[in-house]
TORTI-52104 format. One record per atom (N, C-alpha, C, O): z, x, y; residue in one letter. Coordinates in pm, whole numbers, plus 50000, padded with zeros to 5 digits. Last residue first. Layout:
BEGIN
ZXYA
...
REM end
This chain:
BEGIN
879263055543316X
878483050343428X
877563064043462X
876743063843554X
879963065643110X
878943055043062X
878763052343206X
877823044443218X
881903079843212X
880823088743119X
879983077843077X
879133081342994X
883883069943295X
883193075443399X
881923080743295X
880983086343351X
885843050343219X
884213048043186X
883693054143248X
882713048343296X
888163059443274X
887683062443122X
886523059843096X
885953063742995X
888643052343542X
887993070543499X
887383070443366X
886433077443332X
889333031243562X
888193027543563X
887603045943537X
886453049943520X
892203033843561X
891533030443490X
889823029943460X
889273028443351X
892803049743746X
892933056143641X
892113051443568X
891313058443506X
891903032643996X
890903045143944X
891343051043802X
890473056843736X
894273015343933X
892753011543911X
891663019643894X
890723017643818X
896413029943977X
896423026943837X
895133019343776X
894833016943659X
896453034644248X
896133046944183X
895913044243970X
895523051643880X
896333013544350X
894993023844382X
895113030244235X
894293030844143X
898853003944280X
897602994344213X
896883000744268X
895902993344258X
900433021944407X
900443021744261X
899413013644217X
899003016144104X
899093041444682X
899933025344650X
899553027444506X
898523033544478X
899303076044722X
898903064644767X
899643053244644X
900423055744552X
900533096344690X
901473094644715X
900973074244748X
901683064544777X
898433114844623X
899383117944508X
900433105744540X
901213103044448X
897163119244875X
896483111744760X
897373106444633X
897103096744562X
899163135145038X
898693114345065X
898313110944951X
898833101144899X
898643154644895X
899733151744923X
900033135444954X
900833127344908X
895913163944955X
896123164144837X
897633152544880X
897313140644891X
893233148245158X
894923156345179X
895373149844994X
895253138944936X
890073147345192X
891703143745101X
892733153245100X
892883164145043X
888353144945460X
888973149745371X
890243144245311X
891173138245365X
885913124345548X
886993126945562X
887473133945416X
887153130545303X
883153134845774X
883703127345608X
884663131845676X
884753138245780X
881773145945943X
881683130945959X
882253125845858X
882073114045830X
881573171845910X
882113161946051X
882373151846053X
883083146446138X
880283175745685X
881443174045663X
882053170945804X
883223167145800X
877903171345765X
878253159945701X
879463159245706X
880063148545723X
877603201045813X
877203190145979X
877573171345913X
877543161445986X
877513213545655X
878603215945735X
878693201345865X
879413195845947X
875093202845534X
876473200945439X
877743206745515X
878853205845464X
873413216445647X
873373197445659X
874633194945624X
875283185745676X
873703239545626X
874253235845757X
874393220845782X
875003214345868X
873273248445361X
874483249445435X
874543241045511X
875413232545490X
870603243545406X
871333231445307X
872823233245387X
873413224545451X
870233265445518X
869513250145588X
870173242945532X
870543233245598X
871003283545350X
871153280545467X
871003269945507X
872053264045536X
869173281745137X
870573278445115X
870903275345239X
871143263345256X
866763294045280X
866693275045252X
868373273145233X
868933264445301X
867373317345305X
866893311345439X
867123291945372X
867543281645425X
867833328445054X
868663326845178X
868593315245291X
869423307645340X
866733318644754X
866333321344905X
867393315844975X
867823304244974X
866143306244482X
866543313144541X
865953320444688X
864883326244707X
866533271844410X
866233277244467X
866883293844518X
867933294344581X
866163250144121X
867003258344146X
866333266744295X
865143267944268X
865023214844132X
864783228544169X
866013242844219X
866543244044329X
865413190143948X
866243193543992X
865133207644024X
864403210543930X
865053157543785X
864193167243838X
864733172743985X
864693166844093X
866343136343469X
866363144143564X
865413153043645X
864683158443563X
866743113743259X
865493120943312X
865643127943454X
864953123643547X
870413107443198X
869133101943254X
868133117343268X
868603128643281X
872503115643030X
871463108842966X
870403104343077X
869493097143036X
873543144143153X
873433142742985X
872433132642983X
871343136642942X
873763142843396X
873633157343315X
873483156943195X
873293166843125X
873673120743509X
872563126243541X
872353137443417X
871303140343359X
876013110843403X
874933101643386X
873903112743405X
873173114243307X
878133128543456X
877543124543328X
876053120843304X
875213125243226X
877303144243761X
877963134143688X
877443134543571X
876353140043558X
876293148944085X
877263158343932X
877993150943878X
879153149043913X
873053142243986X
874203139944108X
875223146444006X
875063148543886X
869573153744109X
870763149543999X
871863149644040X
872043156744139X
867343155644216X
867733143244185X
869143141944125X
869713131344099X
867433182344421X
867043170344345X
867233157744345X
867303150044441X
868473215744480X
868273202044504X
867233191244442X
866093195344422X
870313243844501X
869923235144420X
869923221144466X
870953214744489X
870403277744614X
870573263244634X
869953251444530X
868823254044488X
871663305844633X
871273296244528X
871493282244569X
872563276244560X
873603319744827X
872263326344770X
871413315944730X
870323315644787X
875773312044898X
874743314145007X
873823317744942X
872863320045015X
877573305344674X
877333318644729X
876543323644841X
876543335344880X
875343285144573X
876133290644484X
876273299044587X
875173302944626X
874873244544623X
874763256444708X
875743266444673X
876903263844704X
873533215744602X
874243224344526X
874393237844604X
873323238944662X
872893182744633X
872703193144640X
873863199544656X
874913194844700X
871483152444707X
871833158544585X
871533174044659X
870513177444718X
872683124944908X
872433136544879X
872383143044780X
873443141244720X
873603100744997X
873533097944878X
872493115844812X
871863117144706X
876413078345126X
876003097145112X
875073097144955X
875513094744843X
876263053745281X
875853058145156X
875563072645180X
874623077345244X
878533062445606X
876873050645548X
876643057945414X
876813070045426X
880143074345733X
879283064745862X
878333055045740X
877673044845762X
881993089045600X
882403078345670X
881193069045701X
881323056845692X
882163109245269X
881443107045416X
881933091045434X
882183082945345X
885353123045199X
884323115745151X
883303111645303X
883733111545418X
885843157645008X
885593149245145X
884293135845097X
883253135645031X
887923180344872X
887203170844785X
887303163244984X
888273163345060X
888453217644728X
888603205844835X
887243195244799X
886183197544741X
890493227344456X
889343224744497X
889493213544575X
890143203444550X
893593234044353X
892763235644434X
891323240144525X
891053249044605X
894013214744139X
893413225744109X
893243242444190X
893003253844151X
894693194844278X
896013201844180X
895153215244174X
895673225944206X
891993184744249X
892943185144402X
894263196344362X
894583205444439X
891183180944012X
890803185444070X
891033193744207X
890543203944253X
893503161443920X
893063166443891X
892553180843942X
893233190943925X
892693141344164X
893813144544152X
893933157744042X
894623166444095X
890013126644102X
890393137544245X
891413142844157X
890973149544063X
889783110343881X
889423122743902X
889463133543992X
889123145243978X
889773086444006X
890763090643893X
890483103443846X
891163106843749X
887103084244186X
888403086344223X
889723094344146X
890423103544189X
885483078944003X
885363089844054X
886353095544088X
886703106944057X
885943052843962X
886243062643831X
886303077543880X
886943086443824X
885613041144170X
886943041644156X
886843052644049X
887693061544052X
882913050244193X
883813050244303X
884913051444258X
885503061844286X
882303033143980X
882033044543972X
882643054044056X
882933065144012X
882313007444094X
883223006243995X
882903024743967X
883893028143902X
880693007744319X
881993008544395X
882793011744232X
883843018044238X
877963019144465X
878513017244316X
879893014144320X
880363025444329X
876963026144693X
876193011744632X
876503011144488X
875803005744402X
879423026944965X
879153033844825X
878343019344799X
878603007944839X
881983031045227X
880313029445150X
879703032945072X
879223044145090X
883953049545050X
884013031945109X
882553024245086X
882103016745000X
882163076745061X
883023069145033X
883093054945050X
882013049145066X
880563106344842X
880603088644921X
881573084544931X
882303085944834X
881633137444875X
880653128744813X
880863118344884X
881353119944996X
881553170244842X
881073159244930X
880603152244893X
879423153144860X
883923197044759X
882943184844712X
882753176344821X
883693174444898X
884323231344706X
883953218244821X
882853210244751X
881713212544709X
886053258744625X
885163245244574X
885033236444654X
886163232344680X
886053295044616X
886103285844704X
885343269744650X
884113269544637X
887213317144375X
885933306544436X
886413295744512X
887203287644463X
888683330044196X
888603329744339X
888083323444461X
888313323744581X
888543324043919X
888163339544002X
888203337844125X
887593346844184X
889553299543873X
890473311343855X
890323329043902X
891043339043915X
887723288343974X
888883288244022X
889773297344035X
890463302044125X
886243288343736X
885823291143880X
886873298444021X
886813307344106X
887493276943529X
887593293943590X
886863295243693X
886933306343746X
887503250243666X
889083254943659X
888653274543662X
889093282943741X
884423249243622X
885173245543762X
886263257443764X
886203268443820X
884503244343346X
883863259143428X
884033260443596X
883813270143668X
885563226243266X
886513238743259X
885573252543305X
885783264743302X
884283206743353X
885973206443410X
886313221743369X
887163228343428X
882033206343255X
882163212243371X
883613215943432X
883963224143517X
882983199642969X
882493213443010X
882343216643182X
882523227843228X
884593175843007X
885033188442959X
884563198543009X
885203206443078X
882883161543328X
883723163043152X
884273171243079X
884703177743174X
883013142343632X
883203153943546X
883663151043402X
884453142543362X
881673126243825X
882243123343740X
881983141143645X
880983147743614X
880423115944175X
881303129544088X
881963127343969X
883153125743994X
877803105844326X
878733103744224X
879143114244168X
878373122044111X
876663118044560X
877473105744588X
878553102944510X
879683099644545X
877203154544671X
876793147144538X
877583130344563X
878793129444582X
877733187244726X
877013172344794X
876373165544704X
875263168344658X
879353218344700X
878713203744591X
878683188944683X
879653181444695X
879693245344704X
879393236244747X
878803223444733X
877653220644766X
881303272744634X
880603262444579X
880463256644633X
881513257744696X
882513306844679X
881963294944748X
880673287144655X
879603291844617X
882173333844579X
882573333744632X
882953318744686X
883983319544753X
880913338244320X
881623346344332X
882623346344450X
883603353744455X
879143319044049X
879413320744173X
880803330044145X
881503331144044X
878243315543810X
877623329043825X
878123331244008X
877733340444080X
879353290443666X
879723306843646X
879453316643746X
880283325343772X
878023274343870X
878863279843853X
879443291243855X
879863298943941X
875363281043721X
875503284443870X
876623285243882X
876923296843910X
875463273043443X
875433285943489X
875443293043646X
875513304843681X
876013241943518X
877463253343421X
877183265143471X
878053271043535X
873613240943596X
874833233843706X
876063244643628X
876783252843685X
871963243443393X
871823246743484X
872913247143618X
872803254043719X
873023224843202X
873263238443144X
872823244143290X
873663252843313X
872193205643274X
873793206643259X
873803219143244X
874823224943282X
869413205043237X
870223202843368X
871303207243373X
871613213543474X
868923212342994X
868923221643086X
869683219143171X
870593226743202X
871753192842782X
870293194942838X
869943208142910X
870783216842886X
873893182342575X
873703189442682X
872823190042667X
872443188542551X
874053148842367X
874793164942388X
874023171142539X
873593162242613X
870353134842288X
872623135742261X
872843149242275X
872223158742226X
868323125742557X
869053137242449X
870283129642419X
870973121742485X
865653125942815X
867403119742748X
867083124942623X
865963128042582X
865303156542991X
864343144542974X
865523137642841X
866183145942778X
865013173943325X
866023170243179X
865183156743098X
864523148443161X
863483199843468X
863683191343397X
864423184943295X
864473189843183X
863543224743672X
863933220443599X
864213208743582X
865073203843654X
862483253543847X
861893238843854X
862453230843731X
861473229443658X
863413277744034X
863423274743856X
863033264243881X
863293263344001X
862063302444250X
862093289244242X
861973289344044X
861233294843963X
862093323344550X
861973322344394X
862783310044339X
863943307744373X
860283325844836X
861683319244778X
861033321644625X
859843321744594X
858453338045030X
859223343444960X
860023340444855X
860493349244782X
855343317045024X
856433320645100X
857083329845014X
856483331544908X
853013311644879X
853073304645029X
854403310245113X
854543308745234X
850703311344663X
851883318844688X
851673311244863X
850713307644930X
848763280244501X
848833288944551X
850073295944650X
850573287644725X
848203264044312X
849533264644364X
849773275544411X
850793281844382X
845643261044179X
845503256244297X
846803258944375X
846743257044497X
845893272543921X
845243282644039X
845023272844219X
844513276444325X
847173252643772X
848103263443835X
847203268543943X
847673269144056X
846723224043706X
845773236943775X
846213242343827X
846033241343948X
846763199543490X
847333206043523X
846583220143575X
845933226743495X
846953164043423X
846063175343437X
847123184643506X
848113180343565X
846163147643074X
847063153543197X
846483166543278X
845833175943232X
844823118642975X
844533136443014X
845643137243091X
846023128343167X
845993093442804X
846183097642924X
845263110242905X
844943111442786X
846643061742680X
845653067642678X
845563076742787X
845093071442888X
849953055842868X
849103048442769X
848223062142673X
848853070642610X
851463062143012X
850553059443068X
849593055142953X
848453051142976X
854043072142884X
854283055942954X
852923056642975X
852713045042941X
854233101942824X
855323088442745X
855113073742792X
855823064542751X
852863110042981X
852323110042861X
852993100342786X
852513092542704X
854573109143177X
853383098843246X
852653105043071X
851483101443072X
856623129843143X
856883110943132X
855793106843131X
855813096643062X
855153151943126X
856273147443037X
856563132143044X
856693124642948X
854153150443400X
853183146143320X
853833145443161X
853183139343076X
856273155343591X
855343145143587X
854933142143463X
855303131543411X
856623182943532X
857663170843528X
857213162043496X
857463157443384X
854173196143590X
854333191843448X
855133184643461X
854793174343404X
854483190243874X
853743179843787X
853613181043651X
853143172043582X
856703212943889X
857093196543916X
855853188643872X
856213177943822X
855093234043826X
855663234443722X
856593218343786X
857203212843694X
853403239244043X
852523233643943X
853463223343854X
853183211943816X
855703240244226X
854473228144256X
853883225144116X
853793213844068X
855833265444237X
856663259744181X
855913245544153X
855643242344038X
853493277144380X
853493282244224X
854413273144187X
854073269144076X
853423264944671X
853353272944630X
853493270744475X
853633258744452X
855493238544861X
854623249144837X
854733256644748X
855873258544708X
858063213444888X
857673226844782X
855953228244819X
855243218444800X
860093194445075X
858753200145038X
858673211445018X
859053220145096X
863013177944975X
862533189644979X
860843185245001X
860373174844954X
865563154845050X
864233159645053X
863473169045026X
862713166745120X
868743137845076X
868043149345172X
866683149345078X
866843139745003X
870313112945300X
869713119845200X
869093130345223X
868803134445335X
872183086745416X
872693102645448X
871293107345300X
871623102845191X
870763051245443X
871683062545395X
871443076345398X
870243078745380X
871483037345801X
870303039745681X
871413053045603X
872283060445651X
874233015345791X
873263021245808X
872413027345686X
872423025745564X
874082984845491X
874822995545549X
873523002145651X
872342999045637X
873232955345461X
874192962345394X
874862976645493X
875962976945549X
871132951045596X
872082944245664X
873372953845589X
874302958545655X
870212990445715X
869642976045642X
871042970445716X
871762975245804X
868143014845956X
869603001045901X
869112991145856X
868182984045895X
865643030445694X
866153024145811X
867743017345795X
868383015045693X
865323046745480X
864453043845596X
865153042845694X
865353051645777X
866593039345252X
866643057345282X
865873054445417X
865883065245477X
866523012045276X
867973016045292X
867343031345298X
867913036445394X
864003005645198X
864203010845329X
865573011745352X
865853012245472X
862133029244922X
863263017144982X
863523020445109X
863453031845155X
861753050844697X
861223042244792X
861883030944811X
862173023344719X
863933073644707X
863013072144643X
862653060844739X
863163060544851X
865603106844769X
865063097244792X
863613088544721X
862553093944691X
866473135444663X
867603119744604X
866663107244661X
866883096544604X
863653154144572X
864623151544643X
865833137844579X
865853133044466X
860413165644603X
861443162844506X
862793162144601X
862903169544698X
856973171544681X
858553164744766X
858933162044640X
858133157144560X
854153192844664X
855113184844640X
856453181644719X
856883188844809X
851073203044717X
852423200344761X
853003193944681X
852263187544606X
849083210744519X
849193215744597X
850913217844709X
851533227544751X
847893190044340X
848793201444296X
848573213144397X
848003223644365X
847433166344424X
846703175544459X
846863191244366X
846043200044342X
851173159744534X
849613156144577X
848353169344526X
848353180244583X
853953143244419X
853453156444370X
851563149044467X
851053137844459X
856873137944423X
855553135044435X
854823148144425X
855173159944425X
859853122544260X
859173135544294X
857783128544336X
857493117044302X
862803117644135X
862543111344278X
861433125644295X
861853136744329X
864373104243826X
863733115343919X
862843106044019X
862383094644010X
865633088743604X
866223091443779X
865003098143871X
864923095443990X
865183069043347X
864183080043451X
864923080943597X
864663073143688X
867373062943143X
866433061443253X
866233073143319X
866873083443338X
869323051342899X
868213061142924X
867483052443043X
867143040643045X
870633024942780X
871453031742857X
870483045342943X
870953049043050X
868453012742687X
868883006342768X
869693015842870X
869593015742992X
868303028742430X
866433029242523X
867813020342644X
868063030442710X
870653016142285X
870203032742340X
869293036642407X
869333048042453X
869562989842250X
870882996342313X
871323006542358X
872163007942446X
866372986242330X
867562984742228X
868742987342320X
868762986842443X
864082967542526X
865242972742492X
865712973042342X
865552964342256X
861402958442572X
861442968442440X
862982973542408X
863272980742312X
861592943542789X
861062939742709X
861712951242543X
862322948242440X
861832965842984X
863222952542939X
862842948042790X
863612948842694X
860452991442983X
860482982143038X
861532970742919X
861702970742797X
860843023642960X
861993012042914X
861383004442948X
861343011343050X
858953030843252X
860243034443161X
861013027143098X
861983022743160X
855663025043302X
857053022243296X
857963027143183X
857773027243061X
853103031343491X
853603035343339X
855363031743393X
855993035443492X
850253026843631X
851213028043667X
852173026643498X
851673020343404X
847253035143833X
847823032343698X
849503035343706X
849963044443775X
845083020144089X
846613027844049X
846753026743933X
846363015743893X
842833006444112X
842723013544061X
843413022044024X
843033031043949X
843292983844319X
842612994144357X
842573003344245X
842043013244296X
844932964444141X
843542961644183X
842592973744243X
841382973844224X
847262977644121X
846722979943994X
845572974444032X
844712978543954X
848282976544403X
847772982744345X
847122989244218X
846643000544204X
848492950244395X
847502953944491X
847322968644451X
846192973344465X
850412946244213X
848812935944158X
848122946844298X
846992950844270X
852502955044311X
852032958744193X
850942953644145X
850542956744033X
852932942444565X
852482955944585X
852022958244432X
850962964444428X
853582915944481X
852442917444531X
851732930344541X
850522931844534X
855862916444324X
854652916644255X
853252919344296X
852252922544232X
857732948544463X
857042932144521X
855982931144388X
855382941044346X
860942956544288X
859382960544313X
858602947544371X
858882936544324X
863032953144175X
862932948444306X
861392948444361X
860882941844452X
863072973943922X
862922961743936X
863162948844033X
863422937543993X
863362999143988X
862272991944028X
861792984144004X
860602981644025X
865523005343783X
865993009543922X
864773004744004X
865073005844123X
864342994243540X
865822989243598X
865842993043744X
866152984443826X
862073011443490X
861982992243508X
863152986143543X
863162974243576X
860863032043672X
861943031843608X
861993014443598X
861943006843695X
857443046343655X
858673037443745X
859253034043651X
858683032243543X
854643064043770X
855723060643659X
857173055043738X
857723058643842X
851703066843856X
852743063343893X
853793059443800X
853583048343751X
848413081243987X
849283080143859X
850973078343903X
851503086943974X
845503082544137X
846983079144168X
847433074044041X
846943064043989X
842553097544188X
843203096944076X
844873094344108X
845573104544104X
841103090244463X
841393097844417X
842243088144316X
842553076444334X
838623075044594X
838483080244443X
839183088344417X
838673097344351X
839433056844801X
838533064444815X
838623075544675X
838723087044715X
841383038044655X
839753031044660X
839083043344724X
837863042144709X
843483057644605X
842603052844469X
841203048544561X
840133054444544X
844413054444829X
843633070044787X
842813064344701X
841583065144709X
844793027544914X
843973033344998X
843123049944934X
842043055144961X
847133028444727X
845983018744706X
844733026544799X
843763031044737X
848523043444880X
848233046244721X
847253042244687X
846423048844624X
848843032745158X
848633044345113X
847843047044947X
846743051944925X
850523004245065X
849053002845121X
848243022945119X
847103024245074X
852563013944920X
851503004544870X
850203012744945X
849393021544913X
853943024045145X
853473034744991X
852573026944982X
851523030845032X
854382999845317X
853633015445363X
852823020545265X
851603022045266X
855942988345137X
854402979345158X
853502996345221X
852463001645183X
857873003245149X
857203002645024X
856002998045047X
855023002444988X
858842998645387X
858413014445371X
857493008445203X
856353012645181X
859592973645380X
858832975245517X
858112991545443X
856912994045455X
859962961545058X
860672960345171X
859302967345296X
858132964345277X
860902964944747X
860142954244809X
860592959344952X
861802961244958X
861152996544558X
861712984444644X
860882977444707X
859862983744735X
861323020344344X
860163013444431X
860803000344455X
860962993144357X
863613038744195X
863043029744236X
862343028144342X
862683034244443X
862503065244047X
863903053443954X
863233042644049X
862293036643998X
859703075744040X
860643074944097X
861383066044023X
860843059443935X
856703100744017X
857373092144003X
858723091744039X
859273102344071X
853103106344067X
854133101044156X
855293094744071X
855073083044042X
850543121144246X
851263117744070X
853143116144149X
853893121644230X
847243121844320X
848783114844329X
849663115644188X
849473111944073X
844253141444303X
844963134044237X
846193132444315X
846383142044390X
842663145544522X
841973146344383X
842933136244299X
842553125944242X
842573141544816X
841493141044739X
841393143644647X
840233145844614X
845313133645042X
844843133544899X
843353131044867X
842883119744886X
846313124745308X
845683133345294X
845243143145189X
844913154945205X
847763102545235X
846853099445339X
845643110145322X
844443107445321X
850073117945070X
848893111945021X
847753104945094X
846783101245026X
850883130245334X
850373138945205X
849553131045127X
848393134745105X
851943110545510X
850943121045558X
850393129345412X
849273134345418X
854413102145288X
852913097045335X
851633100345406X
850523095545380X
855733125945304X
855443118645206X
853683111345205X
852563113445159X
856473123145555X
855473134445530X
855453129145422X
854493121945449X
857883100045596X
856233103345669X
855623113145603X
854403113145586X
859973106245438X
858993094245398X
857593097545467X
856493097645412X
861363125345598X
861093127545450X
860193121545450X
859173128345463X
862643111645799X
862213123145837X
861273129745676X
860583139945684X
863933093545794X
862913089945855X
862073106245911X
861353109846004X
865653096345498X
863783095345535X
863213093845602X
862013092145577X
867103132145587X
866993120245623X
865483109145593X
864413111945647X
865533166445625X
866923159945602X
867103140045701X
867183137145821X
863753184045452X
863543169645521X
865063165945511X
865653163145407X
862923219645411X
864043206945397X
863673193545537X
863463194245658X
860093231245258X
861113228045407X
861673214345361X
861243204045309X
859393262945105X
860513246345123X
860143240845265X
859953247745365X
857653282644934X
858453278645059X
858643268945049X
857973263244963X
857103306644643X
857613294244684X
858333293844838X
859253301244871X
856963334444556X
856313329644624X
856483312144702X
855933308444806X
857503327744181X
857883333044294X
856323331944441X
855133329644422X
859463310743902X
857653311743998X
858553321244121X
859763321744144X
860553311843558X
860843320343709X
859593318943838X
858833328643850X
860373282543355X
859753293943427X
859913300043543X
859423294543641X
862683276243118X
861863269743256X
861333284543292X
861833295343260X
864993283942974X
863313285142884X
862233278143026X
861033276043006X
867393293943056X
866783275443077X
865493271942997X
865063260742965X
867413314742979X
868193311142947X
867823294242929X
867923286142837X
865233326843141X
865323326943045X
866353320942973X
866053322842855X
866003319143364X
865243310043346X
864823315043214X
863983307943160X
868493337943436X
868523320343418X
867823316343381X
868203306143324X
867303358643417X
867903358943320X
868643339543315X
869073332543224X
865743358843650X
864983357643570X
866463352043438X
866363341043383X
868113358043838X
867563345443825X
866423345143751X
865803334443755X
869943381543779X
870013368243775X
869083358043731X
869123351243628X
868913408043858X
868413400943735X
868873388843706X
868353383443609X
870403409444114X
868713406344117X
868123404843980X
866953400843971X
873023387344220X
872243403644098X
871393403344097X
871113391844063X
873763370344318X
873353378044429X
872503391244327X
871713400344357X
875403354544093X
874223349844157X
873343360144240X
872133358344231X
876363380543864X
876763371943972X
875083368544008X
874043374443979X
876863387443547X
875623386643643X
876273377843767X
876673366643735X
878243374143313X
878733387543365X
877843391243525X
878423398343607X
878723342943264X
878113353143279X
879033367143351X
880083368243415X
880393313443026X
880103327843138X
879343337143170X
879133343043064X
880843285042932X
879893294042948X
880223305643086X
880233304143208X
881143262742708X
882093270942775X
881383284442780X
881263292642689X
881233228842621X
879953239542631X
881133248342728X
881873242542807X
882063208842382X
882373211142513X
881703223342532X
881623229442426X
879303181942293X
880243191542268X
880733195042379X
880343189542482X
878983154542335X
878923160642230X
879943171442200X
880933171642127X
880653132442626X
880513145342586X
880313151742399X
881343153542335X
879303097842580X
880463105942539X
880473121342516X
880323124842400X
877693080242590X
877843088742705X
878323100742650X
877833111842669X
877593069842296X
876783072142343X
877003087642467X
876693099442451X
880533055742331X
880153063742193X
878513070442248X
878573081842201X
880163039242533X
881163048342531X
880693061542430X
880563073542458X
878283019842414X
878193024542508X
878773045242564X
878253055742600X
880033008942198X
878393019842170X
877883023942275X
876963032042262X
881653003442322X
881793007742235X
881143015742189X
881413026942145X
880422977942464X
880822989142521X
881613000342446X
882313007142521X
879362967542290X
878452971442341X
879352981642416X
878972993342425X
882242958442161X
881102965442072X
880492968942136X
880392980542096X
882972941942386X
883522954742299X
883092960842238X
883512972442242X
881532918842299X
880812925042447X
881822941742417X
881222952242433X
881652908942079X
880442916542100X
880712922842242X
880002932042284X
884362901342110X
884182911142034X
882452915742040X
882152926941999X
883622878742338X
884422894242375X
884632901442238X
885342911042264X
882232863242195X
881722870142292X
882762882242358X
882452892642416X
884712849241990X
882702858341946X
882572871442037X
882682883342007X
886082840142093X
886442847842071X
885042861942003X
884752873741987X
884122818942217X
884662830242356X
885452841442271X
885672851942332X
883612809941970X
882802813642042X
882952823442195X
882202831342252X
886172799041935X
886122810741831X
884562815941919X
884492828241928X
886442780942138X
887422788942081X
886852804042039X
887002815242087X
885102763942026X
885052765942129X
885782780342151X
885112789842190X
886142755341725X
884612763741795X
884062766841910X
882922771341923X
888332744741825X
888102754341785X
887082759141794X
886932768241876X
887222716741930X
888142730342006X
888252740641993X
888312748742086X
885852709141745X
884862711941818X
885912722741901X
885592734241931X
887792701641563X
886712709941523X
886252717241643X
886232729541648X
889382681541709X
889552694441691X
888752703041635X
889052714641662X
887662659541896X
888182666341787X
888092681041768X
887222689341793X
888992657342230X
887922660542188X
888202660242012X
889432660841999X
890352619342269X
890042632142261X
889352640642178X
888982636442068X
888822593042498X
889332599442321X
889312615742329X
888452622642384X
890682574142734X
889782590542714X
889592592042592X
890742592842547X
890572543742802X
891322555742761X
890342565942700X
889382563842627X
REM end
């Protein structure tokens, strides 16, 4: 016959699962308490985007610097991004400066590897900062092969040093910089899901920029804001006279680096807004809105503005963010602003488009996470000719998404609609 347990021990059984869900409430508590909109920021201009004092009077506003002379070319996709990526540091003689959320084990990373490693052993200077959560897939092998050639490499947070507030902070930005000559800033970072079909999904929808010219300098200061925070014993270098004028476009280059309350970034996304007159266009995977954008949207609205969101659907590499996202159409939809999700594979695009005038692309997705606590690297662009190009990726996506009929959405099954409610309240900690 069995003896049973004594009751001591039941209880402390007990009181130990009652332990762990009052700590795990607490973390998300301080979690919550963290994300959590500071203030609500309620901002207008009188200046439409198309005013030709606009876009100094933005970058006075952003304290970022107005460059002019700047050309682009949009890489739409990595198998169209990554080469030139790599054709650039193939074709590096002074310095690499390079950082990203994540570096992945896989077919394109061994590529970077073997590249990086290859500049260093012919003597150029490769500096690399990596996010220790979003590149923690990283091969040990690529990280010994290249700290053997002479790569230095600086981490964000690494695990080791967590608190609770260093935990929720990360480095998003996706930039390279060669030479201070070119640069690529964009949503892609190293992995072959932006490459190729993985088993998970096709390859994912992204887009890319290459920057010429004067803006260039002001993405390796990006750089060199983190790579002073992680590289140990550093020089930073910086040689505007090498960023030499290359095209027409006028270019804000903006950085967010983590804070409590609003940043540039946010403040950059509020004033485009405002400053539209006709048509928004927002290609973004994750859409989580807060006060302040919610109510620079609604007067958006209220002057006339056309709103189009494009973001992920079904296929999504966040699905609990997905739903939060979700509890947020409706809202929005009431508003009337149109909302499409892409069909074929991870939409994982960042970009912004005010009026045909103002394009904005990066890293940052229109959400909490990006606009308040992660390290952001976003380029305001003015020039026709590039908005355009964005236009047309973002007309040529919306073929392939599906739109929300306000009317279905309002009308879908009660456990949809009572799971995105729920999962909306953590949209500001995801």
């Amino acid at each position: 016959m069995a003896k049973k347990k004594p009751r001591r021990l039941h209880w402390a059984r007990h009181h130990r699962v009652l332990a762990g869900v009052l700590i795990c409430l607490i973390v998300l508590a301080a979690g919550l308490l963290i994300a959590q909109d500071k203030e609500t920021l309620r901002v207008r201009t009188s200046l439409a985007v198309d005013d030709p004092r606009f876009p100094q009077y933005l970058s006075d506003l952003l304290g970022h610097q107005l460059t002019q002379g700047d050309s682009y070319v949009v890489h739409t996709n990595g198998d169209d991004a990554l080469p030139a990526m790599l054709a650039a540091i193939e074709k590096a003689r002074e310095r690499v400066s390079l950082e990203t959320y994540n570096f992945e084990k896989g077919e394109i990373a061994e590529r970077f590897t073997a590249a990086l490693a290859s500049a260093a052993q012919r003597g150029v200077t490769v500096r690399m900062v990596l996010d220790s959560i979003g590149s923690k897939k990283m091969s040990g092998d690529d990280i010994k092969r290249l700290e053997d050639a002479g790569c230095r490499l600086g981490w964000v947070n690494p695990v080791i040093s967590y608190s609770i507030s260093e935990a929720n902070y990360r480095t998003h930005r996706k930039a390279l910089v060669v030479d201070g000559r070119v640069a690529f800033v964009g949503g892609m970072g190293i992995g072959d899901h932006y490459w190729k079909d993985t088993k998970e999904y096709p390859r994912w929808r992204d887009t890319q920029v290459e920057v010429h010219g004067p803006a260039v300098t002001d993405l390796e200061a990006a750089f060199n804001q983190n790579w002073i925070l992680t590289g140990g014993v550093v020089d930073p270098v910086i040689r505007p006279v090498e960023a030499t004028p290359s095209g027409l476009a006028k270019s804000i280059v903006v950085w967010s680096a983590r804070q409590g309350g609003f940043n540039e970034m946010k403040l950059l996304f509020l004033m485009a807004i405002a400053s539209a007159r006709h048509s928004i266009d927002i290609e973004s995977p994750y859409l989580i809105t807060d006060e302040s954008s919610q109510w620079s949207l609604h007067e958006a609205r209220r002057r006339g503005v056309r709103i189009r969101f494009l973001v992920d659907g079904d296929k999504t590499d966040a699905r609990t963010v997905k739903f939060a996202s979700r509890g947020q159409y409706k809202a929005l939809l009431d508003d009337g602003m149109e909302i499409a999700e892409y069909q074929p594979t991870m939409m994982h695009a960042k970009a912004a488009m005010i009026d045909g005038v103002l394009g904005i692309i990066g890293s940052a997705n229109f959400d909490n996470r990006s606009l308040e606590l992660n390290d952001e690297l976003s380029v305001a662009i003015f020039d026709r000719a590039v908005t355009a190009r964005l236009e047309s990726d973002f007309e040529s996506d919306l073929t392939r998404s599906k739109k929300i009929d306000p009317d279905d959405w309002r009308s879908r099954p009660l456990p949809d609609r009572a799971r995105d409610w729920l999962w909306s309240y953590f949209g500001e900690v995801f």
